[in-house]
Structure formats: structure tokens, C-alpha cells
N, C-alpha and C positions, 0 to 999 in steps of 0.2 A: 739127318743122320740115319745112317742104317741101321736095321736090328743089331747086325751082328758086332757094329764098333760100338753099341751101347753096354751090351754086353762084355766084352772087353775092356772097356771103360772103368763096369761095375767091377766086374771080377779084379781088376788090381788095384781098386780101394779096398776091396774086401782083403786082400790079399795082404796089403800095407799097413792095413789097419789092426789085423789081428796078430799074436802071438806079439805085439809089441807092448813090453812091460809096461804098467803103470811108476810115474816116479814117486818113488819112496819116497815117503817123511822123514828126517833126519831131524834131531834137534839136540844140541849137549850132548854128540856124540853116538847115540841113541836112534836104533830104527823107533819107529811108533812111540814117539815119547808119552800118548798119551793110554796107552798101558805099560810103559817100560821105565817110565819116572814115577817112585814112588807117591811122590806128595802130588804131582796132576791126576796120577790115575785114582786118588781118594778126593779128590775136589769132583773131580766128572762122576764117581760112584756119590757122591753125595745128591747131587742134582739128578739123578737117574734113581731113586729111594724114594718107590710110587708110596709108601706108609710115610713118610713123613710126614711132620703135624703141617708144618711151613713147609713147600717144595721150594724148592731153590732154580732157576732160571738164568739161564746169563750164555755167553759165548767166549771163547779165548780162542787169540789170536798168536801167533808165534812170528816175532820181528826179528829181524836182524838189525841189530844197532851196534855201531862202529866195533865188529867182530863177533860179538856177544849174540847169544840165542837167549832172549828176551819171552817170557809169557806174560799175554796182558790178558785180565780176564774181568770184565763185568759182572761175574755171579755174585747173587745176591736172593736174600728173600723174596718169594714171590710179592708178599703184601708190604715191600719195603720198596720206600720212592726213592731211595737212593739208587743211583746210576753212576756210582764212580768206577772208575778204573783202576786196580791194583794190579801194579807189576809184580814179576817175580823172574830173578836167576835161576838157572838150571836148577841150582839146590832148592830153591821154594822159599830162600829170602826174599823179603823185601826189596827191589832196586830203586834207586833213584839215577833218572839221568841227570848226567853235568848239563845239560842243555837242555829246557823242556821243548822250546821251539823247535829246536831239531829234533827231537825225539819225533812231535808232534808231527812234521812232517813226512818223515820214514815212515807213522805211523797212518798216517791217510794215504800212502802212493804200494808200500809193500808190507802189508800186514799179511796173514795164511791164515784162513780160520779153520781153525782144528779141531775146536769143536763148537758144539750149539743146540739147544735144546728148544731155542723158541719153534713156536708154532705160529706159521705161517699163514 
């Protein structure tokens, strides 16, 4: 390959690549649900409150399940072995699916994680 088709090459990657928007987060209607939903954006301020006596650690994911913009979040006390998963609707109720099996699987194939605080 010659210099100059490498060059050209580069140049319209760089070219394509840039000025192209990242995609938005959208959730319950909502750009950035997780400063623009009131009860997410106070579960994520919880776990980000380096004074806290307990830190709080966990991830939430955002699913689509049959329409529905679903939060499922494992946060939880740092020095608590509990690892369950709490769903919650847009409003920050409680959800329960009609199907866990099917939930289950939407939730292994297209979950978004939106956020996350472990450390790697």
C-alpha cells in the first residue's frame, strides 16, 4: 500500500468518525434518566457519598421489557452479602414481571448499564 492511499484511508476514518453524535440515553421518556429521574438520580447520589458510614456499591441496568423501561439495580451495602436485584418503573415502584423466566432472559441478552460504581 502506498503512503498516500494510507493516508486517505486515515483521513476518512477520522472524517466519519468525528462530529458523529453519541446515542442518547432515553429512558421513561427522559434524556439522561439518571440525572433527570428524580428517585435514580438519589439512589446514584447515595452510592457516590464518599462520608457515608456504609458506602453503598452496586450497578443499574435499564431493560426493555414487553414496552416498559424497566431499572434493575443491585445496590446495596458495601459489608452486606446480599446481591439481590430490585426492579423498579419509571416512577421508582416496585415492579414485578408477569414472567420471571422471560424477564430473565431480556435480562441476560439486552440489559444497558447505566451505571456503576464497582471498582475494577
Amino acid at each position: 500500500m502506498k503512503s498516500h492511499d494510507f493516508i486517505i484511508i486515515l483521513l476518512c476514518i477520522i472524517m466519519f468518525s468525528c462530529g458523529r453524535e453519541s446515542e442518547k440515553m432515553i429512558a421513561c421518556g427522559v434524556e439522561n434518566p439518571q440525572q433527570n429521574i428524580s428517585w435514580l438520580a438519589e439512589l446514584i447520589q447515595k452510592t457516590e457519598d464518599k462520608n457515608a458510614d456504609i458506602p453503598y456499591v452496586g450497578t443499574i441496568w435499564l431493560v426493555r421489557y414487553k414496552g416498559e423501561d424497566i431499572f434493575v439495580s443491585d445496590i446495596s451495602p458495601m459489608r452486606s452479602a446480599s446481591r439481590a436485584y430490585y426492579l423498579f418503573d419509571c416512577a421508582g415502584n416496585d415492579f414485578k414481571p408477569d414472567n420471571s423466566d422471560g424477564f430473565n432472559k431480556v435480562m441476560e441478552k439486552r440489559r444497558i448499564v447505566i451505571f456503576s460504581n464497582w471498582e475494577h
